[in-house]
C-alpha positions, -999 to 999 in steps of 0.1 A, spaced: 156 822 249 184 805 236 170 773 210 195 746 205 191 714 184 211 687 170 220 686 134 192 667 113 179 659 77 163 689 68 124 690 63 115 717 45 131 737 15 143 764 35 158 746 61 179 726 36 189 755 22 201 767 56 220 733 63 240 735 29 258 762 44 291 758 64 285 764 96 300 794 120 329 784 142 329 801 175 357 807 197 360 794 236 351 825 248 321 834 225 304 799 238 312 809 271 290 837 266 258 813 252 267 791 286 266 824 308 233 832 288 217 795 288 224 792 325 214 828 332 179 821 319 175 786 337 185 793 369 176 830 379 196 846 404 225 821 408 256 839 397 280 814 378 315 819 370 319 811 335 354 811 322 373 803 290 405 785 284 424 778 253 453 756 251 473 738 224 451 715 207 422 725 224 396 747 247 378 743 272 347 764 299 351 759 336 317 771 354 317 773 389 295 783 417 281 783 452 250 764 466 223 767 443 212 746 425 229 707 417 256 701 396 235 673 378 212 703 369 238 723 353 255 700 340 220 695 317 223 731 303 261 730 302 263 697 281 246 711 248 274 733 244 303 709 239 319 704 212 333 671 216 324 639 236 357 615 251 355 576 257 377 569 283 378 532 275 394 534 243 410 567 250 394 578 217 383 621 213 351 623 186 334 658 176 299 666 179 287 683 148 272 713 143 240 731 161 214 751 152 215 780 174 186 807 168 188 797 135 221 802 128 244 768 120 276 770 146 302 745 159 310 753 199 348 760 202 351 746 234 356 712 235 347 703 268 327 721 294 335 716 336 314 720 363 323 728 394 303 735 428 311 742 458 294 749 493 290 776 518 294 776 550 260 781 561 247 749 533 274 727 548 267 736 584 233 726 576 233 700 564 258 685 587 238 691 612 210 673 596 230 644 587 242 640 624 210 644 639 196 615 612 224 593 617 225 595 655 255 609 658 268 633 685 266 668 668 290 687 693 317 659 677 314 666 641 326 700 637 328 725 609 360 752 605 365 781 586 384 764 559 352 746 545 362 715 562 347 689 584 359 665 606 346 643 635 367 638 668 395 659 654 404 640 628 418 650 591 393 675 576 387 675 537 377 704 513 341 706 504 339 702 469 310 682 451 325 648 442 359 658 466 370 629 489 355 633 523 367 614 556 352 575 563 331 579 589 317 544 600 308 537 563 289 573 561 308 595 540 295 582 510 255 587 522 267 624 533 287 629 504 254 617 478 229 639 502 250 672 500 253 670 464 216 667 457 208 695 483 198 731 465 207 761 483 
């Protein structure tokens, strides 16, 4: 099991010892690895695409996947392993400093970790199916097509991506929108 934990005044001799030294720097990729590894141990059976990506100034870890479980959930594992935070509101970049990781002193090389999940089919079908039936609406109307789209009487159909933009529906699309992304599949 993977044991992460924030910087901190050391208590005994030997971990201020520990803390004096510099810590390791690890690339993009090798936190990509501790993600796959973290999110391999808490969710069991899920398979995550965990990818690397360096670029000038920076690096970031996309991880993506299908149904399982929500991105809220992941995005609780994935968050210890960033190395920096951003405040939109001032525009204003800060590090985080460095973890203990099984003992070992390390600053994550990846600067920012994405999450990203989508739905099957089968989920969205599901769901939408539910949703319709809740909502009295007319099931044969809202329709599902191969694309992983939806649309009701015909109309535009959008992609079904967690937080994606979704067609207004009488004021629904934000209830269907908040009850797909909680559902675990």
């Amino acid at each position: 099991m993977l044991c992460l934990s924030r910087q901190r005044k050391p208590t005994t001799e030997n971990e201020s010892k520990m803390t004096e030294t510099r810590p390791r720097y690890l690339t993009a990729a090798e936190t990509a690895k501790l993600i796959r590894k973290a999110l391999k141990a808490s969710f069991p059976g899920v398979k995550f695409s965990v990818r690397s990506k360096s670029y000038s100034m920076g690096a970031s870890v996309n991880v993506s996947y299908i149904d399982g479980p929500t991105k809220e959930a992941v995005s609780q594992v994935t968050d210890a392993f960033r190395g920096s935070d951003f405040d939109g509101m001032i525009d204003l970049k800060t590090y985080r400093g460095a973890q203990l990781v099984n003992g070992e002193l390390v600053s994550f090389g990846a600067d920012y970790v994405f999450v990203e999940r989508e739905f099957s089919e089968a989920l969205f079908a599901a769901h939408t199916n539910a949703f319709a039936k809740r909502w009295a609406l007319d099931a044969g109307e809202l329709r599902i097509s191969t694309g992983k789209s939806w649309s009701f009487k015909g109309r535009e159909t959008s992609r079904l991506k967690d937080g994606g933009s979704f067609l207004m529906l009488k004021g629904l699309d934000t209830f269907f929108r908040t009850e797909l992304s909680e559902v675990t599949g």
